[in-house]
N, C-alpha and C positions, 0 to 999 in steps of 0.2 A: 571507468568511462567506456562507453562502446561506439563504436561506427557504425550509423544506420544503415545498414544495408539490406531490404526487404524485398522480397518474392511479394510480384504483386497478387499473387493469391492468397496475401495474409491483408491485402488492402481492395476496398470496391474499387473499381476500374472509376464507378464518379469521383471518386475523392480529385481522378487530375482535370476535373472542370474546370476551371479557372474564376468562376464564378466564387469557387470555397477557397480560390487563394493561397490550392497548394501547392511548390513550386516540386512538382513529383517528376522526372525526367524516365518514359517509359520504351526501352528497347527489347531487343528477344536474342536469346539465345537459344537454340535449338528449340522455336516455338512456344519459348516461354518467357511470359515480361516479368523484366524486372525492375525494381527501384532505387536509387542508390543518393544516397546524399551522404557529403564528406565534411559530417558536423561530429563532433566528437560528445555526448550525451551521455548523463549519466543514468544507470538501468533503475527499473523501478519496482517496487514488490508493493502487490495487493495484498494487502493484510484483511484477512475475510474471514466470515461465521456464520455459523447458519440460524442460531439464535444470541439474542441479547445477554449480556450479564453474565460473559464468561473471561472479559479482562482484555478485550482486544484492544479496546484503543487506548488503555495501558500499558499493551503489549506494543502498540505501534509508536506512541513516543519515548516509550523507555529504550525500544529497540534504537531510534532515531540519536538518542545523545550518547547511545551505548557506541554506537559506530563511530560518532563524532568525535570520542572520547581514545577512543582502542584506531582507530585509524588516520585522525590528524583530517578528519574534513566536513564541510559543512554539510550536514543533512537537511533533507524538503517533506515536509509531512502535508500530505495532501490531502485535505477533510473534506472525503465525500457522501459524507453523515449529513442528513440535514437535520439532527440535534445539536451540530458543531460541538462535540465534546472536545473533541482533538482540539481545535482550536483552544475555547479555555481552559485547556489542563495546560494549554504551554504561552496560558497568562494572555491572551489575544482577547478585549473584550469585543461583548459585539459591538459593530460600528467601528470599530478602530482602526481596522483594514479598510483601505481608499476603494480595493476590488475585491472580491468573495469570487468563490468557484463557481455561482451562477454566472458573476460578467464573464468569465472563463468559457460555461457551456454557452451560453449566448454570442460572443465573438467569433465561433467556429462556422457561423451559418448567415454573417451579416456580411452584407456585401459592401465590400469596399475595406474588410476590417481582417487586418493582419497580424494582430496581436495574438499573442502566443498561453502554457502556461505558465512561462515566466516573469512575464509582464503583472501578475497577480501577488509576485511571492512579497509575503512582509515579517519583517522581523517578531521576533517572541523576546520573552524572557529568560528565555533557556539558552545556556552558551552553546554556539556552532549548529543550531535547529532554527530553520523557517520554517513558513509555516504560508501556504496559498488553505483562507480560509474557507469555512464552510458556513450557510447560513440555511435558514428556513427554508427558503424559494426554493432552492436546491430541492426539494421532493417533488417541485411541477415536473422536474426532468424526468422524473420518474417511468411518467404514463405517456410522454411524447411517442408519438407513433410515425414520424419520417423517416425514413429511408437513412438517413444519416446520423440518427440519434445516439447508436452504439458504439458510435467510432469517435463519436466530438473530443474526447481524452486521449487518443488518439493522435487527430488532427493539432492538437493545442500543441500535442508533445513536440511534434514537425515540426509546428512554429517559434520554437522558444531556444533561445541561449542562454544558458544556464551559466554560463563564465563570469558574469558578472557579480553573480553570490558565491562563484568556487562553488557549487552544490558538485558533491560526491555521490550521493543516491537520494534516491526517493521513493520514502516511505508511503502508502496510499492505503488513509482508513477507509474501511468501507460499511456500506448499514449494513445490517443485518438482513439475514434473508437470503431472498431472490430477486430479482429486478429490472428496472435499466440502468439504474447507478452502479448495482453490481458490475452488469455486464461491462459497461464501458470500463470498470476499472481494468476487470481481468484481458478486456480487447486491447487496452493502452496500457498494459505489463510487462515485462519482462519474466516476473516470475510471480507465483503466488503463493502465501503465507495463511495456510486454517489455525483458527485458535479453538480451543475449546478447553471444556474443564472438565473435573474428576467427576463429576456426579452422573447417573446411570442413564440421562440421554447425552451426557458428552458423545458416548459412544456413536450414536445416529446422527445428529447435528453433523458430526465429521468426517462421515460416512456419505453424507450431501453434500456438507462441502465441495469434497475432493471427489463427487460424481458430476459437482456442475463444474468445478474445473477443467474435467477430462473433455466434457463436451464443447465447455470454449475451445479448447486446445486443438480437438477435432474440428470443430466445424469453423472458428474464427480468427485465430492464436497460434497455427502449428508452432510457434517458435515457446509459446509459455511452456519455463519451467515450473512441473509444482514439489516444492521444494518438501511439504512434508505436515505434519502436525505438532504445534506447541503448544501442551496440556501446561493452562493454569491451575491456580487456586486449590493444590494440591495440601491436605492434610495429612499426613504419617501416622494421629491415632486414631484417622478412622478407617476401620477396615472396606468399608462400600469401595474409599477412593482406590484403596489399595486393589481392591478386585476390575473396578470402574480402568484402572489401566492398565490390567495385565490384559482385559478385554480388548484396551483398543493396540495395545499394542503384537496381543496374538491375532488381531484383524489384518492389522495395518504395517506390523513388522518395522525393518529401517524409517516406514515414513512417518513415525512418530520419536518428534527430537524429545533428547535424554540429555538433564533432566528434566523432572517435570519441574514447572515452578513453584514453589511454594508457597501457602497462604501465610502475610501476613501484616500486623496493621499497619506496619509502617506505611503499606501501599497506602491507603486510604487516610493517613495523616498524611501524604504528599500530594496527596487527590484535593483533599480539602486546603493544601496554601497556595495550590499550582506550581508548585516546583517538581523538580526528580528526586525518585524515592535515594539519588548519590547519596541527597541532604541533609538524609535524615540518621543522622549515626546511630541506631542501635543495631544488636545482633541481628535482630531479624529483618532489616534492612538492609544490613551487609550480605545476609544469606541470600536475599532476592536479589541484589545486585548481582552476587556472583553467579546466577544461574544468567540471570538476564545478558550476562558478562560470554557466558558459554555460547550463549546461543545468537547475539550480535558477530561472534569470532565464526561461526557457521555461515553465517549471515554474509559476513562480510566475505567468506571465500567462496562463497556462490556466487557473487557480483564482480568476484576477480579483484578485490582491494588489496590493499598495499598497508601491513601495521608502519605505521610511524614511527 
């Protein structure tokens, strides 16, 4: 959990209009404002990719019950996919949730409306993971062109007590690509998370990533850490992947976490009942567990967590 404490140069000076409801308290210290509220919040990681169908948002609710599991607390997975995969991989049909992440990007700009995004979160089927879903509309957000469209995930964050779910972190899928749902993830992060896989544009894919990371960081985010790359989908007898990660890893060095994970079907018999690949007891589920295991314990001491 962290104390919000922000350099108003990581927030627009409109955010303290009072119009958007947010209760920001702005003083100077040696000619510089600052913002401070004494809410105790837990951090949140953009889980991001530059293209599709490299296991991310596999990677982002396995990571979710991994933490849950190995630290003793409730995790938030926050689907800003507008395929809402996230959502149904952790059993949420659609319409089942009262609020989606659209009433979410929508309350941050309505006037008179205070709600935050916790006000969204609803339960899964997965032990100790919620889940603020995701739905279609969610791509109008996309192409929104206002002045406060990058920061609405942001602003929600401001607005929300998470104490009442006990959430410990949260997890944030994101679409693929580039975008505005991107951006807002990485503007309303604490840290960000590139997935990618062993095949020979994992390499560039991750390469983008973690260039459009740097640029949030610089221009909108000083505070995001970017924690690194977690290469999916890895096979041992073929040689491509085998070279496909010495590549990224003589690119990218430390920032590609070890190990990689490994392909295999268990994942996708977990994918197809919507539970965690825990479930599914064979070897090759147990193997992906225990990588998935390494890299949540990563995870978790990036966020400054506490094992149970």
């Amino acid at each position: 959990m962290k104390r919000s404490i922000l350099r108003s140069s990581q927030i627009p000076r409109w955010l303290a209009v009072s119009r958007y409801n947010c209760s920001y308290d702005h003083t100077d210290r040696q000619g510089r404002g600052w913002t401070v509220l004494a809410i105790d919040r837990p951090k949140r990681v953009a889980v991001v990719a530059r293209k599709g169908g490299v296991g991310k948002t596999t990677t982002t609710v396995q990571l979710a019950i991994a933490l849950s599991i190995i630290y003793g607390i409730n995790t938030l997975v926050v689907d800003n996919d507008p395929q809402g995969n996230a959502t149904a991989r952790l059993g949420v049909g659609e319409g089942q949730a009262p609020y989606t992440l659209n009433d979410v990007y929508s309350w941050t700009t309505a006037v008179g409306q205070t709600a935050g995004l916790s006000a969204a979160i609803h339960p899964t089927t997965w032990p100790g993971v919620f889940v603020v879903a995701g739905e279609e509309a969610v791509k109008f957000r996309e192409t929104e062109g206002e002045e406060l469209a990058d920061y609405r995930l942001q602003i929600a964050y401001e607005r929300s007590d998470f104490t009442s779910h006990s959430i410990g972190a949260i997890l944030m899928d994101t679409q693929p690509g580039t975008g505005g749902l991107l951006r807002n993830a990485m503007i309303g992060a604490d840290a960000v998370l590139v997935v990618s896989d062993s095949e020979p544009d994992g390499l560039l894919g991750a390469h983008k990533a973690l260039e459009a990371a740097e640029s949030i960081k610089a221009r909108q985010n000083p505070g995001l850490q970017i924690l690194g790359v977690l290469v999916n989908h890895y096979d041992s007898t073929m040689g491509e992947h085998e070279r496909c990660v010495a590549d990224l890893i003589a690119a990218h060095g430390e920032r590609i976490w070890l190990p990689v994970v490994p392909r295999r079907a268990a994942v996708a018999t977990a994918r197809g009942i919507a539970r965690p690949v825990q479930e599914i007891r064979t070897n090759g589920g147990r193997a992906y567990v225990r990588a998935m295991n390494e890299h949540a314990r990563r995870l978790g001491r990036a966020l400054e967590l506490q094992e149970s």
